[in-house]
C-alpha positions as CSV (number, residue, x, y, z in Angstrom):
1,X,25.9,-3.3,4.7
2,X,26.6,0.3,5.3
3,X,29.4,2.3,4.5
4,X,28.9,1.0,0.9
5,X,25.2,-0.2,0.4
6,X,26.0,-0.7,-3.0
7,X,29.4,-2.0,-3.1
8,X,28.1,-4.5,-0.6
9,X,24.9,-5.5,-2.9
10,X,27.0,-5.7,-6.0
11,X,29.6,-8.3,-3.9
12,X,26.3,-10.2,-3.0
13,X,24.9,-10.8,-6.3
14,X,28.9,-11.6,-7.6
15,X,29.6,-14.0,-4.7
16,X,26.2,-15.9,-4.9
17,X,25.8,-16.1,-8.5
18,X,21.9,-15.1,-7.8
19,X,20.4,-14.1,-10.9
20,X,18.2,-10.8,-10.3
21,X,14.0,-11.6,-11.6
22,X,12.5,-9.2,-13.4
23,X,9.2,-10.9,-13.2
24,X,8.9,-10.8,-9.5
25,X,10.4,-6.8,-9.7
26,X,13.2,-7.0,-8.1
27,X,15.1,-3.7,-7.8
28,X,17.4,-3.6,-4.3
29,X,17.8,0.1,-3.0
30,X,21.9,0.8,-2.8
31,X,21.6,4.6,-0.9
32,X,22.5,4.0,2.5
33,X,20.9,7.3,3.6
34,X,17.5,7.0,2.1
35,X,17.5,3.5,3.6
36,X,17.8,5.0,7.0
37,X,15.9,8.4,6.1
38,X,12.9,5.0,6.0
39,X,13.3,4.0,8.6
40,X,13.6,7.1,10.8
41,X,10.0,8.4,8.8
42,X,8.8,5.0,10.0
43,X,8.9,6.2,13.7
44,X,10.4,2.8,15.1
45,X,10.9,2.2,18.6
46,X,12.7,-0.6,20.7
47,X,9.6,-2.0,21.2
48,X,7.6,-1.8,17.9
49,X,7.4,-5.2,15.8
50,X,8.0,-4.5,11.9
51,X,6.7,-6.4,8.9
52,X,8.8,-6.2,5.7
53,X,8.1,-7.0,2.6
54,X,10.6,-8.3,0.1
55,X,13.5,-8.1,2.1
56,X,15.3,-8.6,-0.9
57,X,19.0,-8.7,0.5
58,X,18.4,-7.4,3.3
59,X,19.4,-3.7,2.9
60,X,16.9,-2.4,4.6
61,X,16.2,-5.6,6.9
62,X,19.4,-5.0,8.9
63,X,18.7,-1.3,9.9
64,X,14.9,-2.4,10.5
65,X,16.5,-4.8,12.8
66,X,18.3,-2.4,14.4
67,X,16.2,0.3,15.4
68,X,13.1,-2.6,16.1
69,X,12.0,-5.4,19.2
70,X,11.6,-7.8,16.2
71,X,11.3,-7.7,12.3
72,X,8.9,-10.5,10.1
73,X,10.0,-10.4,6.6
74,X,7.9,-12.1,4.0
75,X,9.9,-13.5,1.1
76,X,8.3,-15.0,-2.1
77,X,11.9,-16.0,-3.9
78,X,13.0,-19.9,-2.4
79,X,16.7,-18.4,-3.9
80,X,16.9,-14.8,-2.0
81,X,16.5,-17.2,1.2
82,X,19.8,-18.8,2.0
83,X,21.6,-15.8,1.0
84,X,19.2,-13.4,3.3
85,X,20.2,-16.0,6.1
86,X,23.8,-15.5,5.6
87,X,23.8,-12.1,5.0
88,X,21.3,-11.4,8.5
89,X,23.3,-14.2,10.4
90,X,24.5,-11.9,13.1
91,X,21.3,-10.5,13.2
92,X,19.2,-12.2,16.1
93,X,16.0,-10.2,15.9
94,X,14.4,-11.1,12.5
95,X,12.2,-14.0,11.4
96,X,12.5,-14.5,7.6
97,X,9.8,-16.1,6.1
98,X,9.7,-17.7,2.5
99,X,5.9,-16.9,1.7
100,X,3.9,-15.1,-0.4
101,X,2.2,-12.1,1.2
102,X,-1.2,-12.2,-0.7
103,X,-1.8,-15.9,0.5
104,X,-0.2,-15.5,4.2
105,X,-2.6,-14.8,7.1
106,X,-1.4,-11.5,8.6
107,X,-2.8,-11.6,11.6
108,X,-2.2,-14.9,13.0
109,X,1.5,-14.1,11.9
110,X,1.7,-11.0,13.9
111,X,0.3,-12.9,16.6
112,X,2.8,-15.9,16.2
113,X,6.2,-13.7,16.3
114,X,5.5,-10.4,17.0
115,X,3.9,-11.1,20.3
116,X,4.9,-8.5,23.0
117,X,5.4,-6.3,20.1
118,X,4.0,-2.7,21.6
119,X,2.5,-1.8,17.8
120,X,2.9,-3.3,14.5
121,X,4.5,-0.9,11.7
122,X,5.2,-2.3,7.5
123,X,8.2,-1.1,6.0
124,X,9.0,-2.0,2.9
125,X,10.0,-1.6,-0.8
126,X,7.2,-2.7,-2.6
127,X,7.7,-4.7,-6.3
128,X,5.7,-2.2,-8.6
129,X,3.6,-5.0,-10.5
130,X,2.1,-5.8,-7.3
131,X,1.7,-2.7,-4.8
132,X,-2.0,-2.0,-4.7
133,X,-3.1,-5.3,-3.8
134,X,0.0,-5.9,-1.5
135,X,-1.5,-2.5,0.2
136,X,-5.4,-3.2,-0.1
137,X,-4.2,-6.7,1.3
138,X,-3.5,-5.0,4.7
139,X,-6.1,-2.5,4.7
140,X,-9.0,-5.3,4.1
141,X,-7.6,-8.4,6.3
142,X,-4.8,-7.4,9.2
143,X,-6.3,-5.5,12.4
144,X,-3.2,-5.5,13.4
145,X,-1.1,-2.4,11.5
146,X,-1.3,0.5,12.9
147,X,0.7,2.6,10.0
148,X,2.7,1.4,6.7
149,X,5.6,3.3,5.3
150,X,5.8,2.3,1.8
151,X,8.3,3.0,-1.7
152,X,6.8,2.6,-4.5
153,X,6.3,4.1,-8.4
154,X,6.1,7.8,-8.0
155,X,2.7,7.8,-10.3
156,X,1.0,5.3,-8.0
157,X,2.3,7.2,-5.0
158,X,0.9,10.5,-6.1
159,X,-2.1,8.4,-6.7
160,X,-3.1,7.0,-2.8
161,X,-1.8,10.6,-1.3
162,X,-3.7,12.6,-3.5
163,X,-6.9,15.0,-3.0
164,X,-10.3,15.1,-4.9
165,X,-10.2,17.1,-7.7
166,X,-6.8,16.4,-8.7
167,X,-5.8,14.6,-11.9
168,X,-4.4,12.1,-9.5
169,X,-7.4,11.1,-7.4
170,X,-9.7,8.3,-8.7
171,X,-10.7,4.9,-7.2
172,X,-7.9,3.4,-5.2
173,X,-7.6,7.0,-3.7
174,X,-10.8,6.5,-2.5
175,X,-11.0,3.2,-1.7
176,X,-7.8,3.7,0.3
177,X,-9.0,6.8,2.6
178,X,-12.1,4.8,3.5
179,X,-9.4,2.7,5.9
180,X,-6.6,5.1,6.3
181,X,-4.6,9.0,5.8
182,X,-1.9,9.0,3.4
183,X,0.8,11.3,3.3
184,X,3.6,11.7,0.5
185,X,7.4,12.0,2.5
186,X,9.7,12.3,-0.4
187,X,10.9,11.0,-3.6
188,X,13.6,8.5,-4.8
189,X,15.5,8.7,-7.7
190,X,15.9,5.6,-10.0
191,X,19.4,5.8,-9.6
192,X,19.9,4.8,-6.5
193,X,18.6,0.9,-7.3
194,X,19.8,-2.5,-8.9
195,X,19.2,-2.5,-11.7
196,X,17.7,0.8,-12.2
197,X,14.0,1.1,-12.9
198,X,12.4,3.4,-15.8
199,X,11.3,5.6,-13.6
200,X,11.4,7.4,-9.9
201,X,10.1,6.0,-7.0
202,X,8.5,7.4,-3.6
203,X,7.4,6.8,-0.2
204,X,4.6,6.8,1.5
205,X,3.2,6.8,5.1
206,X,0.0,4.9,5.0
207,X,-1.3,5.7,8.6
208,X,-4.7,3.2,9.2
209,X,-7.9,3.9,11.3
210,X,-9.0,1.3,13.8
211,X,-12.2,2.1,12.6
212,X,-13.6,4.0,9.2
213,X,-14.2,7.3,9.9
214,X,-17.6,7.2,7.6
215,X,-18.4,3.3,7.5
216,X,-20.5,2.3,4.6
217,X,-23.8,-0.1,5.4
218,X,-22.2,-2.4,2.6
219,X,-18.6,-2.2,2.2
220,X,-18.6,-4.4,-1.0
221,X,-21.3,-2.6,-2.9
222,X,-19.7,0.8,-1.6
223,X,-16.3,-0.1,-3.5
224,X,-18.1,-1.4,-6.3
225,X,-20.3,1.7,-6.7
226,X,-16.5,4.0,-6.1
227,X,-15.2,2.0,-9.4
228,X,-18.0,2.5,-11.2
229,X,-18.2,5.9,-10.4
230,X,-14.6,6.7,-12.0
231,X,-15.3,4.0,-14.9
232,X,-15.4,6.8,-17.3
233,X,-13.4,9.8,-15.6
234,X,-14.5,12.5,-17.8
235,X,-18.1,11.8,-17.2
236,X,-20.5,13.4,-15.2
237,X,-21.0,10.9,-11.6
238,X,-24.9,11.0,-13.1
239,X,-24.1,9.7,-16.5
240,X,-21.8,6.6,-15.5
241,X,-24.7,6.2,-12.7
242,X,-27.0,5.7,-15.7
243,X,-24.7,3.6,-17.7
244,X,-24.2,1.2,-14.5
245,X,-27.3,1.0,-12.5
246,X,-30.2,0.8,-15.6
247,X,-33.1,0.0,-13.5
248,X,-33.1,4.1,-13.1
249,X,-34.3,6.6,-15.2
250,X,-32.1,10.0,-15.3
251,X,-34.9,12.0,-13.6
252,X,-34.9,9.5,-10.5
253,X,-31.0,9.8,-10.8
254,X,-31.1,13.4,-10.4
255,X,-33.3,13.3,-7.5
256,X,-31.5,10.7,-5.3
257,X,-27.7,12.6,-6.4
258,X,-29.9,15.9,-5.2
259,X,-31.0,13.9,-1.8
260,X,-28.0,12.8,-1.1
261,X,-26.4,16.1,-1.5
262,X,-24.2,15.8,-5.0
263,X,-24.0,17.8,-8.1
264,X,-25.7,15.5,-10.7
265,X,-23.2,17.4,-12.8
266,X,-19.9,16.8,-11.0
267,X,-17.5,14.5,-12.0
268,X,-16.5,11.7,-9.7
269,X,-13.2,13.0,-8.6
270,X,-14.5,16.1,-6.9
271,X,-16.0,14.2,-4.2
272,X,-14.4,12.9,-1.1
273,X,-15.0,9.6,1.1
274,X,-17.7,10.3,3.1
275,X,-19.8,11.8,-0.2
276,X,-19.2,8.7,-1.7
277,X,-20.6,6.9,1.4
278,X,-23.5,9.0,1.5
279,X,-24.3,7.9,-2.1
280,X,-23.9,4.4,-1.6
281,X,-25.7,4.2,1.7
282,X,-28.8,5.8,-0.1
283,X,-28.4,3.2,-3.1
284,X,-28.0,0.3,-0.7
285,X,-31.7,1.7,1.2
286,X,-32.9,1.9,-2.3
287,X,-31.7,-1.6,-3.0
288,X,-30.1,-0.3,-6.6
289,X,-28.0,-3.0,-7.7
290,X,-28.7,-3.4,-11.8
């Protein structure tokens, strides 16, 4: 599946009969060179174990394959399955399994077949219905990715790479850089997919901390508090405090924003991780929770 990514697909889909799902958002990438331009941003080595994600049919599997020690692809589609065997037969490096990411222990998979494996790296082209919690699934359960190079919508890309006070930045920005750095690579036009989407794509390198860099005293209430905070975007952080958190009058609001070293008058987008930690460790000490 090279010379004609596309040609090849398009005799995949005749030959099998296999009906593409819309539900499940299923949109195989045809451009041979933005396939590969993926997997050189992914930085893959002879020795690095990759996870994929909707192989799909297996496009992007086979040069995966090719550049890693051994690729784990999750598929959620029972159909794509037989026709990913065939199509990766001569392919002895890959483990294809018919599972739904959300429900599939990460960890313990990484440890079952990509053992020896010198770093674990995800590559994949995510469905758009489902990206965020597909990402936030491996930021809140693996310990065991040490980057992510994802396609995706354009709008939700801009989203995770964006900066505070942008139009992009909100709450999955946030809740995103409190586990990891983001950085847009480049875009992907709608053209180059089957069938084509209604709009552009892009990818993203999602590169994770072992650690956060400013860890909250209680992650839970921290990314509670985050989504609260951006509940109303064109509020002041004070006011959607208020309308949250009642047990505080605005005068006691004032002072602890003033303590912790925010603008009572800011909006919620102008502040970065470690402000929001700051704000949420105080609230947690104060025991504000209603």
């Amino acid at each position: 599946m090279n010379e004609s990514t596309k040609g090849s697909i398009g005799r995949i889909l005749s030959d099998s009969g296999f009906r593409i799902k819309k539900h499940l958002g299923q949109n195989f990438l045809t451009d041979g060179n933005i396939l590969d331009k993926i997997v050189k941003a992914a930085g893959i080595t002879p020795e690095t174990g990759v996870i994929e994600v909707g192989p799909g049919l297996g496009s992007l599997t086979i040069p995966l394959a090719a550049a890693a020690k051994t690729v784990l692809a999750y598929e959620i589609d029972a159909e794509l399955v037989p026709i990913l065997s065939e199509t990766l037969k001569k392919t002895s490096n890959v483990i294809l399994l018919n599972r739904d990411i959300l429900k599939a222990d990460i960890d313990l998979d990484v440890a079952m077949h990509l053992k020896g494996c010198s770093e674990v790296v995800v590559v994949a082209n995510l469905p758009y219905y489902i990206t965020t919690p597909i990402l936030m699934r491996f930021l809140e359960t693996s310990k065991s990715v040490s980057r992510l190079v994802l396609m995706m919508q354009e709008e939700v890309a801009m989203r995770v790479s964006s900066e505070p006070s942008t139009k992009d930045y909100n709450a999955l920005t946030v809740a995103i850089r409190y586990r990891a750095s983001v950085k847009h690579l480049f875009k992907v036009p709608r053209a180059v997919f089957i069938p084509q989407p209604n709009v552009d794509s892009a990818v993203v390198m999602v590169s994770v901390d072992p650690k956060p860099k400013c860890p909250a005293i209680d992650e839970p209430f921290f990314f509670e508090m985050v989504h609260r905070c951006f509940s109303q975007r064109r509020k002041t952080i004070i006011n959607n405090l208020r309308n949250t958190y009642t047990e505080k009058t605005r005068e006691e609001w004032d002072a602890i924003l003033r303590e912790t070293g925010i603008d009572p008058g800011c909006r919620a987008e102008t502040l970065n991780v470690a402000d929001f930690v700051r704000l949420s460790d105080r609230l947690t000490v104060l025991n504000v929770r209603k």
